[in-house]
N, C-alpha and C positions, 0 to 999 in steps of 0.2 A: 368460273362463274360463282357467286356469290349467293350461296341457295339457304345459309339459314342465319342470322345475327341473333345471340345472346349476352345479355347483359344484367349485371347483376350490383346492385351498389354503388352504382358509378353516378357521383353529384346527386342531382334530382331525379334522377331515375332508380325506382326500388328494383324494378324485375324488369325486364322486355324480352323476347324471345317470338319473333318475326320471319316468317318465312320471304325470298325473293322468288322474282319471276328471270329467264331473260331477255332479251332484246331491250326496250327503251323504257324506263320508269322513274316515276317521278315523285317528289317530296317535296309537300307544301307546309305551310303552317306562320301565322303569326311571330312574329321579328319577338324574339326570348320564349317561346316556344320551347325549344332545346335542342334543333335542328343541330348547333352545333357539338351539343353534348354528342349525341348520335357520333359525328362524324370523330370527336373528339378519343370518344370508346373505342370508335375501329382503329383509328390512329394509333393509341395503347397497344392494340392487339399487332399492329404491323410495326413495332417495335418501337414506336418512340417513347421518349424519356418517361417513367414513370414518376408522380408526382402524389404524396399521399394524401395532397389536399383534395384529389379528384374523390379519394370514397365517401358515400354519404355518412353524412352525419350520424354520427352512434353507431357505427357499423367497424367492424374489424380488418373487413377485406371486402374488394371488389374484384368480379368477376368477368372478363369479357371472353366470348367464343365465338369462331364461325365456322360452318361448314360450307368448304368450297366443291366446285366438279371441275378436276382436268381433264377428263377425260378427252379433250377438242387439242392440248395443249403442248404434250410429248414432256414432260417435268420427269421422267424417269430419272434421268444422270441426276437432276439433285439431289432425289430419296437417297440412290447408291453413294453416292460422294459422300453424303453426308450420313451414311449409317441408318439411316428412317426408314421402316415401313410405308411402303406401297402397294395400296389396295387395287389398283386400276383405274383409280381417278377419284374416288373421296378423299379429302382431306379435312382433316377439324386442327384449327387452329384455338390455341388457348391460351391467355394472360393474366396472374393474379399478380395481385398487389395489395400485401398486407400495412397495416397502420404502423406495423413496428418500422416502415419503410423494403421488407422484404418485396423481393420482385419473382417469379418467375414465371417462364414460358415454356410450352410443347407443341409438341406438331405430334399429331396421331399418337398423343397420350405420350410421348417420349421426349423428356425433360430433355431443352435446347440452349443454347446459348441466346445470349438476344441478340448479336450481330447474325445468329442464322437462320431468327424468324424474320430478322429485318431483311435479308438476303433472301429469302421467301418471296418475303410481301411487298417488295417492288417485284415479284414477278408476276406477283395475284390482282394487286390492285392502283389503277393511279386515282389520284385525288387530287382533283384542281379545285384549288383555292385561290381566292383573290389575289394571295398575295405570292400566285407563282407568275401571274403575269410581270414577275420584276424579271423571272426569267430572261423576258424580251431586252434586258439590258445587257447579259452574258452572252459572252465571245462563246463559250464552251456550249450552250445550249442551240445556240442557234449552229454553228458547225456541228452539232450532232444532228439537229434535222435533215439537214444538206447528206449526212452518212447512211441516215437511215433512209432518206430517199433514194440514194444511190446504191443501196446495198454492198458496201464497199468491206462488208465485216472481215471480209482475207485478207483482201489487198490490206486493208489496215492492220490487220494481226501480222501480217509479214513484213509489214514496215517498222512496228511496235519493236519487235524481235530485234530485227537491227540496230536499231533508234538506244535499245538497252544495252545490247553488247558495246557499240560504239560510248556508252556511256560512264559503263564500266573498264574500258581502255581507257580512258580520259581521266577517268578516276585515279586511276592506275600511272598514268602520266604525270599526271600534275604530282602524288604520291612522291613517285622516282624524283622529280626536280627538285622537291621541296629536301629527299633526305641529301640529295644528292649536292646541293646548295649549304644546306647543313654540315655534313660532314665535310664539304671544302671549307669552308670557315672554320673547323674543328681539324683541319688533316694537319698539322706540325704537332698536336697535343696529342690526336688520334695515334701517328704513326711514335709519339717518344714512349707513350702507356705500352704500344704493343711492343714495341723493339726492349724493354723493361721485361713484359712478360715472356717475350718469346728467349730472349737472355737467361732467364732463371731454369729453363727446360725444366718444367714441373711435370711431373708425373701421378696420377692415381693413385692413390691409398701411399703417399711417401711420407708425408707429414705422420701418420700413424706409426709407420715401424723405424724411423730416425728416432720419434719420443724414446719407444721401446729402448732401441738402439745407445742412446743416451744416458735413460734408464742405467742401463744394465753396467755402461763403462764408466759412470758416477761411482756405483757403489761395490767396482771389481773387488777391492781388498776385502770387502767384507761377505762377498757371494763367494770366491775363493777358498778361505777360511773354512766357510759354512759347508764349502761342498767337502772338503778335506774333512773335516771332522766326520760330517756323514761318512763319508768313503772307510775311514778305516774302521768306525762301529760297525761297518758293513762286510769289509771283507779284510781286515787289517788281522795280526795274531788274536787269535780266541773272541773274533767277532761273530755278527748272527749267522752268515753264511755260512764259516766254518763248525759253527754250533751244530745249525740245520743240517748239515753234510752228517756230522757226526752222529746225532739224533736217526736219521735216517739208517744209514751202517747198524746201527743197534737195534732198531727194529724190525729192517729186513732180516735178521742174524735168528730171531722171533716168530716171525708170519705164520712159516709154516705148519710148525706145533702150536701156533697159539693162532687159528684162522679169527676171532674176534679183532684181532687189532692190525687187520688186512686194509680195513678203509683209511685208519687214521695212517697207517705208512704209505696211503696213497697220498692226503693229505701234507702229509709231512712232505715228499716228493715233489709235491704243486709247488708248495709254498719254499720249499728249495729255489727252484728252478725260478720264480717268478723273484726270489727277492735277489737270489744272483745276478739275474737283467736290470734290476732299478740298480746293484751297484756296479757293476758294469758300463750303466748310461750315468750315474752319478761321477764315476771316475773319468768316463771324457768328458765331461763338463769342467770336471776341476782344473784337467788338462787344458781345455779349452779356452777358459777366462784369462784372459792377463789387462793389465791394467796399461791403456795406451793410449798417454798422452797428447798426440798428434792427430789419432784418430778423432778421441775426446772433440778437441779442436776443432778438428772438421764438419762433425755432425753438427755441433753446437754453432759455428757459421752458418752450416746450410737452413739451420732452423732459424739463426736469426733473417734472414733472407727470406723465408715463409713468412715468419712473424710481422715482420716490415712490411711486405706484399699486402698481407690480410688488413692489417691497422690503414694502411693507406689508401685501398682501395673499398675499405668499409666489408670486407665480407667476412667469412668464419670460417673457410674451409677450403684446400688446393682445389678440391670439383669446382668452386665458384669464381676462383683464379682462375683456371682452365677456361671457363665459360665465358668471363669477360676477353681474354687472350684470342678465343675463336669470333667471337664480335667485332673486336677490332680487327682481324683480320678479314671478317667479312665487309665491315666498313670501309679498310680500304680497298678490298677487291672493288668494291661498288664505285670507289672514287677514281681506282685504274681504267678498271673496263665501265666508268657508268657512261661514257658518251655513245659505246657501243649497244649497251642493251635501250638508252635512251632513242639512239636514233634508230631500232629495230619498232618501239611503242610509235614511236612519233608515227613511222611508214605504215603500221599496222592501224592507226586512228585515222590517217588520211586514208587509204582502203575503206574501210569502216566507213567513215565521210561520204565517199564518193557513192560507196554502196545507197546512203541513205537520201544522198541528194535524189538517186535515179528512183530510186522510189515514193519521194515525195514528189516528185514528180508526174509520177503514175498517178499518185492519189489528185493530184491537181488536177487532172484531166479529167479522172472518174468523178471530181466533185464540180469543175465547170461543169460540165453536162447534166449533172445531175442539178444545178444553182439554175440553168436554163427551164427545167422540169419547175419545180418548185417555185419561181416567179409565174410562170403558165397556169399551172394548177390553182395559186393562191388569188392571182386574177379571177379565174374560172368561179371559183367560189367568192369572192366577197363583193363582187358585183352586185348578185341577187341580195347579198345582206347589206344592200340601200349604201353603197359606197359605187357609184358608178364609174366615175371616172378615179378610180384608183390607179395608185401605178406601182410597182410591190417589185423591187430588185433584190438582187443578192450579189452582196460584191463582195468577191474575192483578191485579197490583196498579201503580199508576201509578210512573212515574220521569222526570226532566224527558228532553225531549225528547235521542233520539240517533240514531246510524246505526241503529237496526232499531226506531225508533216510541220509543212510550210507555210499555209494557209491560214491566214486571220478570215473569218466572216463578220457580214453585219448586213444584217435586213435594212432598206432604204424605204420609204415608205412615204405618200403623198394621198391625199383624198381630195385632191381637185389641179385640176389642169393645169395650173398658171402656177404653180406652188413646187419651189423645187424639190427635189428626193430629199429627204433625212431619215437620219437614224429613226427607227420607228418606234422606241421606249420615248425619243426627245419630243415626237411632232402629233404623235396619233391622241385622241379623247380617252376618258375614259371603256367608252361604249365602243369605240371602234378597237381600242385594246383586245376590250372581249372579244369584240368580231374577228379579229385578225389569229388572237390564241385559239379559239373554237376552230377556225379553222386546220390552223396548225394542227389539233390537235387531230380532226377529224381525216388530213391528209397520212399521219405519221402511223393512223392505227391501222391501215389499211397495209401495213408494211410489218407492223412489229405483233404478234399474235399476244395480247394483254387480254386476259377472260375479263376484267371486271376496270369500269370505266368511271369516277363520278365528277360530276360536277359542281362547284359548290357557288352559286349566284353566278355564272359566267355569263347571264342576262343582264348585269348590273348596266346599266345607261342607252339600252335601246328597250322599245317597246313595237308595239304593233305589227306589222308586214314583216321588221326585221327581224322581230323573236318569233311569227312563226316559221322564217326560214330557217332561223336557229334551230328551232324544235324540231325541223325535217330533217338538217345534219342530223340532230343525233339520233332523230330515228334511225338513218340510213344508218350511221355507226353501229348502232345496236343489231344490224344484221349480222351474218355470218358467224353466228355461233359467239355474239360480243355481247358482253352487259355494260349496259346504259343508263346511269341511272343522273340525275338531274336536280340538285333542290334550288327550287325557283321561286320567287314571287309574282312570276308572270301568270295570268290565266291561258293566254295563247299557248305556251309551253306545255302548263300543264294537261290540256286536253287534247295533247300530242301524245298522252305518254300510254304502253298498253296495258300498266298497273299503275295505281295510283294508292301514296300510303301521305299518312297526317301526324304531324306530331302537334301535341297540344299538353297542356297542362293543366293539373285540377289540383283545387286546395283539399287536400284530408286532416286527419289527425295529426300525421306527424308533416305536416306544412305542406308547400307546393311539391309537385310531384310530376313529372315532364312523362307523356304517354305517346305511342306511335302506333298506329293499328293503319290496315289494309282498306281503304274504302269500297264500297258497291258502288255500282252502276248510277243509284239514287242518291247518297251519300257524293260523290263526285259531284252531280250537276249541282246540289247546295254549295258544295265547298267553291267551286269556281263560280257559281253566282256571287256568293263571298267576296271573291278575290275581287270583282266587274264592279261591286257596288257599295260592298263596306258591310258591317255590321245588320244594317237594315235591307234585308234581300227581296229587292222587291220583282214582282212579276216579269218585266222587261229582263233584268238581272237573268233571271230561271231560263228564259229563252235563248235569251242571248250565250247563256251557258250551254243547254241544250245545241244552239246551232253551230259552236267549237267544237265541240264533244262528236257531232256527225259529221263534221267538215274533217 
């Protein structure tokens, strides 16, 4: 419920900050009033588009807030899901919008996204306006009346489920056909690139030590040479090892009368031993190189064969041969065995199918029954609102299968005897529009727990006897713990309602200025005198106000 509206710079209104009541309440005021600023404000605040035209003039930012009460309504799992703070049933919703075009939104002081104040605030409040009665033209609104009278919310979530998976099988299907179609138009090309790659048996990190490999039998005579030469400065007559050897001898011969030069003959020793091993490993290297032509050859084919590979196939490296080679060999797996995994999808989609036919099915049956309710009830009510012989069907007719079953709806609709069913957006008045949505609306709230209800002229094109059975709907709605609230220009309306608030406008300094204040008991009987007789309230007026107001 809707317990407190602030606003702050929005258009013609400088400040307002308003308490509600709840059960049934009502808003009156002269046509540019600002009735719609009002509902324009709340609008901002339950997430619609921000627009920087809306803040007043000279002003930097506008402010809109409300505080709601759930405490009737169980909104726990939203707080938790969505990370927010929950006090036990206050909530303050907040929306600025600065001039530099900046938007933001919170819910109990903690900065939201605005898809999850707007995911809020259709659960806080609806708002009919004129231009929802287009509603009455939508397949999808009118089959969700039909749902929510039915209370079908499982059966339909378990058909949903289905309805996706078989979706994504299908997905899945058509997928496989299409590569599957592909790579047979591609499979002579397909299978020569693979039998090319799988011919070359390339191997992991090969292309790197063939270079090496190459390398090294390029320039044998001259690494030969180079290792010989080392070899005998190394250990060849009167080279460093045999030096070191000697050096050693003479100063072990030393040590022990002369303990000072104990480390360096330990040194000497190291550096013995260590350079003896490099000619050692220099000498079977030297042994090791020879220069061999044939091999040469070979390496240097199998690189041209890499090279050719890479240039051809556009890549840089045997890993990315490798990769394309397992490709096509996956491609043609897919073209050998694709009829087998094809016709495994295929039997798993008709499965899938059949699962979902049988339960839209189910949902057909839950929603004829529930289209019989709802013809009933719609009668029951638009009779007394001066539609007497109405006749109000619901026809349910097949459509292939989708996300909400099998079922097209479309409300039929007649206000007099001799006049066949139509579509009820094509045949119905403006006024019986209304009548027929009030009702709707006032059937569906009894079903779905919405704290906060408004209504924005849904009186447009009837008057008298029918607005005030209108006005008793919404009182009746406004029971059981529901907010009701109504802006109307009817007086019968309005003296239905058990708070009554005014919006009006005054010129100040800084120009018109749109105000909204809570009327009295006395204040009330003026305003609907007002509404009865115009500008000029005269006595009869007062009365006549007076005997709505106690009727």
């Amino acid at each position: 419920m809707l317990k407190r509206l602030y606003i702050k710079n929005f258009t013609l209104i400088d400040e307002l900050d308003i308490d509600f009541e709840g059960g049934f309440s009502v808003i009156t005021g002269e046509t540019g009033a600002g009735k719609s600023i009002i509902l324009g404000a709340l609008g901002l605040l339950l997430g619609q588009r921000a627009d920087t035209k809306t803040i007043k003039a000279g002003r930097d930012r506008c402010t809109v807030e409300a505080d709601f009460d759930l405490r009737q309504y169980g909104m726990e799992d939203f707080f938790e899901s969505n990370d927010l703070d929950y006090d036990g049933g206050d909530c303050i919703l907040r929306r600025e919008v600065t001039s530099a075009g900046k938007s933001r939104a919170f819910i109990n002081d903690t900065p939201v996204a605005l898809a999850t104040l707007r995911e809020l605030g259709d659960q806080l409040v609806d708002i009919h306006s004129q231009h929802q009665n287009l509603l009455l033209n939508k397949e999808d609104f009118q089959l969700s009346v039909v749902d929510i009278i039915a209370n079908d919310g499982e059966a339909l979530a378990d058909y949903r489920a289905s309805f996706n998976e078989l979706k994504a099988v299908s997905r899945q299907l058509e997928q496989l056909r299409e590569d599957i179609r592909r790579n047979r138009d591609n499979e002579e090309f397909v299978r020569f690139q693979h039998h090319e790659l799988s011919e070359a048996r390339l191997t992991e990190g090969e292309q790197e030590q063939l270079e090496q490999e190459y390398g090294i039998l390029s320039h044998a005579e001259e690494i030969k040479t180079a290792l010989f030469e080392a070899d005998d400065l190394l250990s060849g007559d009167g080279g460093i090892v045999e030096k070191l050897k000697s050096a050693s001898h003479s100063i072990d011969a030393v040590k022990d009368v002369f303990p000072d030069i104990a480390e360096a003959a330990e040194r000497i020793e190291s550096s013995f031993i260590e350079v003896k091993d490099i000619a050692d490993e220099v000498s079977r290297h030297a042994e090791r190189i020879d220069f061999d032509p044939a091999r040469m050859e070979e390496v240097n084919s199998r690189l041209d064969t890499i090279y050719h590979l890479q240039q051809k196939f556009h890549v840089e490296s045997v890993a990315q041969l490798i990769a394309l080679r397992d490709d096509f060999d996956r491609q043609l797996n897919q073209i050998d065995g694709g009829d087998e995994a094809l016709h495994e999808l295929e039997q798993k989609e008709a499965a899938l199918r059949t699962i979902c036919e049988e339960k839209a099915k189910q949902l057909t049956s839950i929603r004829k029954a529930s289209a019989r309710q709802v013809e009933e009830e719609m009668r029951r009510r638009l009779v007394p609102l001066g539609i007497p012989k109405v006749k109000f069907e619901v026809m349910l007719s097949e459509k292939p299968l989708s996300a909400d079953g099998h079922d097209k709806v479309s409300f039929l609709f007649t206000a007099n005897s001799n006049t066949p069913l139509q579509p009820v957006a094509q045949v119905a008045s403006g006024g019986e529009i209304a009548r027929v949505m009030l009702s709707l609306k006032a059937m569906i709230s009894g079903a779905v727990k919405l704290p906060t209800i408004i209504f924005d002229e849904i009186d447009t094109g009837v008057s008298g006897k029918v607005a005030e059975m209108m006005a008793r709907i919404m009182q009746e709605m406004g029971h059981n713990d529901r907010q009701v609230i109504s802006i109307t220009h009817l007086p019968q309306i309005a003296a239905c309602g058990a708070t009554h608030y005014k919006v009006y406008k005054e010129e100040g300094d800084e120009g018109t200025v749109s105000h909204m204040c809570r009327l009295t008991p006395q204040e009330r009987v003026r305003e609907i005198a007002q509404m009865l007789s115009g500008s000029d309230i005269t006595e009869a007026a007062i009365r006549n106000a007076e005997e709505l107001l106690k009727n």
